[in-house]
C-alpha positions in Angstrom: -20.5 -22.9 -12.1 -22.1 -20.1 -13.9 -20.4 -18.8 -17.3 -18.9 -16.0 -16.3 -17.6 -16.6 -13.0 -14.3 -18.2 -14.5 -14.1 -15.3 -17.5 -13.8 -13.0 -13.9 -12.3 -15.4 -11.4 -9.0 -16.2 -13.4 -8.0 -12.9 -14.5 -8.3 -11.7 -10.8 -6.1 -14.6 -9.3 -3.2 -13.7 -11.6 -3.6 -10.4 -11.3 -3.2 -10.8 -7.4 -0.3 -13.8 -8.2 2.4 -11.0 -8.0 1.2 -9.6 -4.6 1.3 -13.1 -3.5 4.7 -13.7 -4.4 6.3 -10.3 -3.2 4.6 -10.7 0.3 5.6 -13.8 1.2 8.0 -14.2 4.0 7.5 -10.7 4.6 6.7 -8.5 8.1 3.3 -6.9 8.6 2.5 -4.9 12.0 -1.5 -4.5 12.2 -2.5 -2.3 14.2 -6.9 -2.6 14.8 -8.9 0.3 17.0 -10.9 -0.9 20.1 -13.7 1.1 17.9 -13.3 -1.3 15.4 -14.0 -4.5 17.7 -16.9 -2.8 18.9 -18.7 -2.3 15.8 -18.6 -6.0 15.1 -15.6 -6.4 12.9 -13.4 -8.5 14.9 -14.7 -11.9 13.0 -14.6 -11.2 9.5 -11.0 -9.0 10.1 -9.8 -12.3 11.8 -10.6 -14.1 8.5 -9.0 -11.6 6.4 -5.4 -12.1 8.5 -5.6 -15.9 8.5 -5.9 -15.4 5.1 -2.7 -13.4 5.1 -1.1 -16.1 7.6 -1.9 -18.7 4.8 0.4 -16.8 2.3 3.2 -17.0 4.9 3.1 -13.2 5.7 4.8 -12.8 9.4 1.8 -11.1 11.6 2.0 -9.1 14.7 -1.5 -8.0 15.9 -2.2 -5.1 18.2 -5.1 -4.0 19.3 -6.8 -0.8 20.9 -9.5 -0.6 24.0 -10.5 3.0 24.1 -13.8 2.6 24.3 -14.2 -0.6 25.8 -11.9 1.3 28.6 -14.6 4.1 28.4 -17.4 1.7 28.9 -15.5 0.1 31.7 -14.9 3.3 33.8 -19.0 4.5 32.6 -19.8 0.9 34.9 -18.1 2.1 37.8 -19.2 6.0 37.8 -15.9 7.0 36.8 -15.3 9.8 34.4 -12.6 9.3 31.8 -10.1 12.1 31.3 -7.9 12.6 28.4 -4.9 15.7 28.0 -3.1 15.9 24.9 -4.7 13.3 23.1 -4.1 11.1 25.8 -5.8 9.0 28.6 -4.9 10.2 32.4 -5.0 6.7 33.8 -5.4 7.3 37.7 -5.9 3.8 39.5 -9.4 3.2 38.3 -8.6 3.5 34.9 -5.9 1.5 35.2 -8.2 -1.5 36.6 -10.5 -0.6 34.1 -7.7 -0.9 30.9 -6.3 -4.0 32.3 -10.0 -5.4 32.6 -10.9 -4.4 29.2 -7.7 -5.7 27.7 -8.2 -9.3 29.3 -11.4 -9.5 28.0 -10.5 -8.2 24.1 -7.2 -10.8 24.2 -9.9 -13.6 25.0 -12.2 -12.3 22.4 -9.4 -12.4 19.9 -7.9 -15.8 20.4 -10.8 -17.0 20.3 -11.8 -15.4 16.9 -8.4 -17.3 15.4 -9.7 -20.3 16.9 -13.0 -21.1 14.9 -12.5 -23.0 12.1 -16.4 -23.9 10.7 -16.5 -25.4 7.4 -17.1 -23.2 4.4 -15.6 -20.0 6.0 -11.8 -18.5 5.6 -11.2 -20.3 8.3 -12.0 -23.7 8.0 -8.8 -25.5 8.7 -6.7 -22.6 9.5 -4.2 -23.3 12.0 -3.2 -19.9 13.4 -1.2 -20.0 16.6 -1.8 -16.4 18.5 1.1 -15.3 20.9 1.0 -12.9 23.7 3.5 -12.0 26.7 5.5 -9.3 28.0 7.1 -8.5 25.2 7.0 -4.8 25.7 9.0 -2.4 28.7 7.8 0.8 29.5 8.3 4.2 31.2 5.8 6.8 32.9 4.8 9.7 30.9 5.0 11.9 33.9 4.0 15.4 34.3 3.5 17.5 30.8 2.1 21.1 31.0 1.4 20.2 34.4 -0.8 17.3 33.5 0.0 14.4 35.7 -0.4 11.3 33.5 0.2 9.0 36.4 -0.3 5.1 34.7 -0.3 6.0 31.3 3.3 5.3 29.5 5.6 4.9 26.6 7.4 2.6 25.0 10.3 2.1 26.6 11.7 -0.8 24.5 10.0 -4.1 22.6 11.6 -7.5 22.7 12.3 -7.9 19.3 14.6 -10.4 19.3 11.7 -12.8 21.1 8.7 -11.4 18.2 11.2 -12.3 15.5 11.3 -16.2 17.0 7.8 -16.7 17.5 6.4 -14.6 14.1 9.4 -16.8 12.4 7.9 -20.2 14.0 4.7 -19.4 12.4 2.7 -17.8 15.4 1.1 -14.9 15.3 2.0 -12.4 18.3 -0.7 -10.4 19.8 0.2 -7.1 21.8 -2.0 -5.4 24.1 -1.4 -1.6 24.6 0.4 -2.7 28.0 3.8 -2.2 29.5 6.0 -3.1 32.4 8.8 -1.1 34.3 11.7 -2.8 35.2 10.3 -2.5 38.9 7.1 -4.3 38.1 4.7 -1.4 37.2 1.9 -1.4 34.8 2.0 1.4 32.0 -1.4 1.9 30.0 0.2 2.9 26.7 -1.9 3.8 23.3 -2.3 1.4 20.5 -0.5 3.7 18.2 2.4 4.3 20.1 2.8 0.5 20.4 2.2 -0.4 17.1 4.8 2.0 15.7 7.5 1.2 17.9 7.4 -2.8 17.6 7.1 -2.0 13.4 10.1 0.1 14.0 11.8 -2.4 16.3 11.0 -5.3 13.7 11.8 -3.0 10.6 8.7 -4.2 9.2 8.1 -3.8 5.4 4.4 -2.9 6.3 2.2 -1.3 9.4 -1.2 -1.2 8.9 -3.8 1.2 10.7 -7.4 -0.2 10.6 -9.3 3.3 11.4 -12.8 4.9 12.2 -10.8 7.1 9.5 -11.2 6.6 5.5 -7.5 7.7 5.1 -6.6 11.0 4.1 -8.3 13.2 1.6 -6.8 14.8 -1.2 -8.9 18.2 0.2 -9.5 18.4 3.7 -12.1 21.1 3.1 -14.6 18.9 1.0 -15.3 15.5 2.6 -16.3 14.4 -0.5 -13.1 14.6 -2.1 -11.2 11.7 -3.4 -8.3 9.2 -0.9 -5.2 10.2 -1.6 -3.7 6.7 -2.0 -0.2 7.5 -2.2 1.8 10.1 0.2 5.7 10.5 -0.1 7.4 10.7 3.0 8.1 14.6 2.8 4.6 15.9 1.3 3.3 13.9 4.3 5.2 16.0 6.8 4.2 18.9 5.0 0.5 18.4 5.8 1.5 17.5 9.7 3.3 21.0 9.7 0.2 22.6 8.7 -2.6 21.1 10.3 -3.3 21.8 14.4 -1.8 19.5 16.7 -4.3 16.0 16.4 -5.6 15.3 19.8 -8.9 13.0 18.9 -8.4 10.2 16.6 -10.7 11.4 14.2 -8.3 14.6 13.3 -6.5 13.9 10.3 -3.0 13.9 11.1 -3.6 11.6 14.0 -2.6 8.6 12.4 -1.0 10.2 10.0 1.9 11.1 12.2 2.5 7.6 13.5 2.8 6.6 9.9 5.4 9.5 9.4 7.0 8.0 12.4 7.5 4.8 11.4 8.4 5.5 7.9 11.6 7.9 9.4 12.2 4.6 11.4 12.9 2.5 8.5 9.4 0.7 7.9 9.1 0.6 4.5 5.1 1.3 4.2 3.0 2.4 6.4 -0.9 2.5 5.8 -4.3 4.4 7.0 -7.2 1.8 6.1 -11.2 2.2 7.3 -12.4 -0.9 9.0 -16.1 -0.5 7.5 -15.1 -1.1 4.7 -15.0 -4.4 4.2 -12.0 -6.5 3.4 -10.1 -3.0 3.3 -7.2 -5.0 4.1 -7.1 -7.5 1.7 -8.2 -4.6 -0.6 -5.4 -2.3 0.2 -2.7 -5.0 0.1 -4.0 -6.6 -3.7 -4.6 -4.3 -5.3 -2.9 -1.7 -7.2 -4.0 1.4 -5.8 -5.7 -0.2 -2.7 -8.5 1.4 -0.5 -7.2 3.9 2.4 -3.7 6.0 2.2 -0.1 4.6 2.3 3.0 6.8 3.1 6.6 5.7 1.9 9.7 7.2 2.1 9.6 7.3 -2.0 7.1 6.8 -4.3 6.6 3.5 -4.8 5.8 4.1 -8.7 9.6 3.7 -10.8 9.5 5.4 -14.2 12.5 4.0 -15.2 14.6 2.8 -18.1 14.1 -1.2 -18.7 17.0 -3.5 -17.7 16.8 -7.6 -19.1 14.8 -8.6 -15.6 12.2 -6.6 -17.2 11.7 -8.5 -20.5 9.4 -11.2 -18.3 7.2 -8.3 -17.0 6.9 -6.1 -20.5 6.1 -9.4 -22.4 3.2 -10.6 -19.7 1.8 -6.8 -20.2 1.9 -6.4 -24.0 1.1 -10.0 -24.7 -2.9 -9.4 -24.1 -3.0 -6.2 -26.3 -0.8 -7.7 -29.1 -3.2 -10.9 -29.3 -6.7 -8.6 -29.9 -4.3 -6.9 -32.7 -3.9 -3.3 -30.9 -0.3 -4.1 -30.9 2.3 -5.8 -33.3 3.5 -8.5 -31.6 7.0 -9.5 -31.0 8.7 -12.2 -29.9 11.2 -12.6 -26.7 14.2 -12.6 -28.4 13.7 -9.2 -30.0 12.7 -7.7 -26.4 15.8 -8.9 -25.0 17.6 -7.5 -27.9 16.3 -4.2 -27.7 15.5 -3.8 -24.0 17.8 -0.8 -23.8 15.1 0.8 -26.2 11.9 0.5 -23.5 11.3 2.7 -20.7 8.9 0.8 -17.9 7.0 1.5 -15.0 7.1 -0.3 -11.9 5.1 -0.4 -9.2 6.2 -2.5 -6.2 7.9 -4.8 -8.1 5.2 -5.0 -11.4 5.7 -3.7 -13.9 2.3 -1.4 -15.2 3.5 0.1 -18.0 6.2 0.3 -20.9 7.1 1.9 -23.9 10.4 1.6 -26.4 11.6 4.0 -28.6 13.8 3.1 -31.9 15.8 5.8 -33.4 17.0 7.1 -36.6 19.4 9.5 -36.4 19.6 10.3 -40.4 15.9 11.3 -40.3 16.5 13.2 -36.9 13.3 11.2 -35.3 12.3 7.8 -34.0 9.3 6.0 -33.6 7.6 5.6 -30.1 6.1 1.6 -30.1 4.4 -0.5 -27.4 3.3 2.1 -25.8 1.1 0.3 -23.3 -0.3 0.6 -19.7 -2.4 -2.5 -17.8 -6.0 -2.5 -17.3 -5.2 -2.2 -14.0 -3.7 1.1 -13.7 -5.2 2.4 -16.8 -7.0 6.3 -16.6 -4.3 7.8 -13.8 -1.8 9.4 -16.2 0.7 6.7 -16.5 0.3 6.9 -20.3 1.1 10.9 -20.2 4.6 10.2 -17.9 5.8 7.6 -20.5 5.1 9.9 -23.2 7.4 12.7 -21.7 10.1 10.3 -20.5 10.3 9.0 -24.1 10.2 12.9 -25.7 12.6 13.7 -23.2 14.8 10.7 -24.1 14.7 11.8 -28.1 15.7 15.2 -26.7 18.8 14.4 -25.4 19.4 12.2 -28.6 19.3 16.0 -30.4 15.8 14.4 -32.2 13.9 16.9 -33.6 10.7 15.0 -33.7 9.0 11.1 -32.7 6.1 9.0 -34.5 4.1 6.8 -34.0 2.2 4.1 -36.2 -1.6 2.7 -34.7 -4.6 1.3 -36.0 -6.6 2.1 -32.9 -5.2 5.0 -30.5 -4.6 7.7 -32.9 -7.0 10.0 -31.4 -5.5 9.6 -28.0 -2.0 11.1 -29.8 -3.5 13.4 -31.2 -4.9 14.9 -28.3 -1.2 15.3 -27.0 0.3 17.0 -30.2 0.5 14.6 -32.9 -0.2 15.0 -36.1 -1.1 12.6 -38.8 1.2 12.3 -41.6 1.3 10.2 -44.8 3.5 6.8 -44.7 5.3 7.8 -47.1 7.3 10.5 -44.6 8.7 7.5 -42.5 12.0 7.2 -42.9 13.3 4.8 -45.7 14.4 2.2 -43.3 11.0 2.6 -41.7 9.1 2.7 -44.9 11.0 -0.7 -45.7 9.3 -2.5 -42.4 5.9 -0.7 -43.0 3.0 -3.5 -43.1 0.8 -1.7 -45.9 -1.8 -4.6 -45.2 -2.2 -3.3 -41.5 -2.8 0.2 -43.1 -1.5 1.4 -39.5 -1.9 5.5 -39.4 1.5 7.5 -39.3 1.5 10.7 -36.6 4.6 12.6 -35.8 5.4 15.1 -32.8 7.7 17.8 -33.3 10.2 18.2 -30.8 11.2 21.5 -30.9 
């Protein structure tokens, strides 16, 4: 084992410890593109899920066929037609989407089934389900386009999902449905994989796209992911953008996300399948790869309550042991938790800060100011520093300070201004570690 493979490897498992934790037990909806298959992905996305599986998520796995439908129809000299972003499935198609979707549910089972030694799978038991779990209805006639075999979700059997996913299985849906009277309903992957995460009241569905997610400027491709979109600003963007009728237009799995976020799933994410691992990336990380859309933002800036002191002292424990911080033991975080402002992000906490009054000097001292590697260079540092002005404020404070041996340049690029020790307050001035030699700046307030 080379030397710094453990200096790397350990740090990385605990920071992913958390993510462990919070996603056990829970619901995940993944929803893969027939594109996706046909580029070669299936194998390595199978390993990812099993990996998943072994955590003790709870999977359901649906899977597109567009173009494997395409390539189908192409075999038999059929054109395929499409009408509002949707296939017209006239009898040949039909024979040709339940052809294709036979042959991808083989393919898939059998991708869960390997197990070769020295791969994420080697002794994986991952039991795939599949049935008639879902009931449909015809599309009909819209704008005069007659959709024929092509369908909607009527209802999903979540009742019998929930049994199987809670045995341990993993259900697999094809984009199929059945009318009460026996009659086969082509329906799209999307509109499958939205409804059963609604019907389940998933905490998660998952899009693995030919899309990267959506960009922060839709007229530069180059521009950055835009990682994070609250429910409403999400909307927004649908409302201004054309009605998405390929799946390469940007709000075409973006308003399937929407969707299911209005229908209670708690996250709902846009991921690129060449990119790989995007899933494990995107669920493990802080920021992830592709975009997520929640109802709220998922980032709490947030006063600290005493379930915080575990998170605050695993954060500020590394920075106080290379000496950037002072460091301080439990019992006086519990004691003055009420001090701290945090924030969380899905249940970590990245960032804290406490501030200490002194009301005779009309100012208090800002301390622990600190944000994890992790999340470090997004502005986190900034938001604390205005919840904690904006705290003094409403204390009537006309000013805060701050003592550092290291960051003083970083305060003073936000207003600060250094001062000699000797203007702390006296009660201050009595704690004041002259051997540190820490630098005093001070903020005015007003």
């Amino acid at each position: 084992m080379s030397v710094v493979f453990p200096h790397t490897f350990v740090p990385w498992f605990r920071a992913v410890a958390p993510y462990i934790h919070a996603y056990r037990g829970k619901t995940f909806v993944v929803a893969v593109t027939g594109e996706m298959i046909a580029a070669g992905k299936l194998n390595a996305f199978v390993q990812d899920l099993s990996i998943l599986h072994a955590m003790g998520l709870k999977l359901v796995l649906v899977h597109g066929f567009r173009p494997q439908v395409n390539e189908q129809l192409a075999a038999k000299g059929h054109v395929s037609r499409f009408s509002h972003g949707r296939r017209i499935t006239d009898p040949v198609a039909l024979d040709a989407a339940q052809e294709a979707a036979g042959q991808l549910r083989f393919e898939i089972e059998a991708a869960f089934s390997q197990g070769l030694p020295n791969t994420p799978m080697a002794n994986a038991t991952v039991r795939v389900v599949s049935g008639n779990f879902l009931t449909a209805r015809p599309v009909g006639i819209v704008d005069g386009v007659d959709f024929q075999s092509s369908g909607l979700v009527r209802r999903v059997d979540h009742g019998a999902i929930r049994r199987a996913i809670d045995i341990g299985a993993l259900v697999l849906l094809s984009p199929f449905g059945f009318s009460p009277t026996g009659e086969a309903f082509n329906l799209s992957m999307e509109d499958v994989a939205t409804s059963t995460a609604v019907a389940l009241q998933a905490d998660k569905l998952v899009f693995m796209t030919e899309v990267p997610g959506i960009r922060e400027s839709l007229d530069d491709p180059e521009s950055p992911i835009d990682t994070e979109l609250a429910l409403l600003d999400a909307k927004r963007l649908l409302a201004q953008w054309p009605a998405p009728t390929k799946p390469t237009d940007p709000g075409f799995y973006l308003q399937h996300c929407v969707k299911a976020c209005e229908g209670g799933v708690e996250r709902s994410h846009i991921l690129p399948f060449a990119a790989d691992g995007s899933l494990l990336l995107e669920v493990f990380t802080h920021d992830g790869i592709g975009t997520m859309v929640v109802d709220e933002k998922l980032e709490s800036l947030r006063e600290a309550t005493p379930d915080d002191v575990g998170g605050i002292l695993q954060l500020i424990e590394p920075f106080e042991r290379d000496g950037t911080l002072v460091r301080r033991e439990r019992t006086e975080i519990e004691r003055d938790v009420d001090a701290y402002t945090v924030i969380e992000h899905d249940g970590i906490i990245f960032g804290c800060a406490a501030l200490y009054a002194y009301p005779e000097a009309r100012t208090a001292e800002m301390a622990a100011l600190t944000v994890s590697p992790l999340a470090q260079g997004q502005g986190d540092g900034e938001r604390m520093l205005k919840r904690i002005e904006h705290r003094a404020k409403a204390m009537g404070l006309e000013s805060i300070f701050v003592l550092t041996t290291r960051t003083m340049h970083w305060f003073i690029k936000r207003g600060f201004a250094q001062v000699d020790p000797d203007w702390l307050p006296e009660a201050r001035k009595r704690k004041y570690n002259w051997d540190r030699r820490s630098q005093v700046l001070v903020k005015r307030l007003f």
